[in-house]
N, C-alpha and C positions, 0 to 999 in steps of 0.2 A: 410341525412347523419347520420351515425351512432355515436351517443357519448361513449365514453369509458365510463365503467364499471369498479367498484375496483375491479373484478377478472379480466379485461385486461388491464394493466398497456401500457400505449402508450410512454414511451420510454424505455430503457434496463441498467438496472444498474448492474456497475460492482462488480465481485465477487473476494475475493481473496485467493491466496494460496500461502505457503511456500514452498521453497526449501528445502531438507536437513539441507543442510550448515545453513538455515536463524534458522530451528528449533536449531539447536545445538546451536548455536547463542545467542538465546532466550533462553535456559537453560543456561547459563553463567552468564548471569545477575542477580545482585540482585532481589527481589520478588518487589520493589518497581517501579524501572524503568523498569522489564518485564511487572509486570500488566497495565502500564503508557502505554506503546506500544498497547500491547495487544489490549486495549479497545479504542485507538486511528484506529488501524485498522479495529476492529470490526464497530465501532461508526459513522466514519467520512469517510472511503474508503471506505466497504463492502456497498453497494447499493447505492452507491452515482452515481449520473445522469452522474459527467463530476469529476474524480479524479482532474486533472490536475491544478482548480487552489490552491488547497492545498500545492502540492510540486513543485519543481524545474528542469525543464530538465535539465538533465546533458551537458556539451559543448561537442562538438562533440563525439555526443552518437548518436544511433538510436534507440530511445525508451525507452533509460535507467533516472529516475527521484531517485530523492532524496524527503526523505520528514523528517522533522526539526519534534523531539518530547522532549523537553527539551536539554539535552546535547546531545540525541543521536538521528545517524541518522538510515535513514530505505533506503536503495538501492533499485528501484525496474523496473521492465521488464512492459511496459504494453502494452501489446498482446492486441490491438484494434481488432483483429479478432473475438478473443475467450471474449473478452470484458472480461480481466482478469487484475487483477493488480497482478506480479509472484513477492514475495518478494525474492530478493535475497540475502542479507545481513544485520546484523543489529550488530550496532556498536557503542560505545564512536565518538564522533567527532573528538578525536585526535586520531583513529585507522582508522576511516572507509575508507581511501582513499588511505592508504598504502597498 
């Protein structure tokens, strides 16, 4: 049996990308809680083995998670296919759900 090698990583870590809306979004905020996000996504989503248990499925969603980064939250699509986490909103906690 062949063992994996670091140039062939044996499971598939998710990548992720913004919406429009999510960038415009992320320009609105102050520099403090953009970069807070920022490097939460980078950090903790982008290559991670299994996002899932960081944030919260939404209740009768299909597909759609939340994920908790100080006061704000982050909305997001995860396309299991394309093994993508699609942000689609990022918001105050007392905005994101209206």
């Amino acid at each position: 049996m062949d063992e994996p090698t670091p140039d062939s990583p044996t499971q598939t870590t998710w990548q992720v990308e913004l919406t429009p809306q999510a960038i415009k979004s992320l320009k609105k905020l102050d520099k403090a809680p953009r970069n807070r996000i920022v490097r939460f996504l980078e950090e903790r989503i982008q290559g991670a083995v299994d996002p899932t248990p960081l944030g919260t499925q939404l209740v009768d969603s299909e597909g759609l998670w939340r994920y908790r980064v100080g006061d704000y939250r982050i909305l997001c699509l995860l396309e299991r296919e394309r093994v993508t986490v699609l942000v689609i909103e990022v918001a105050h906690r007392r905005q994101i759900y209206r």
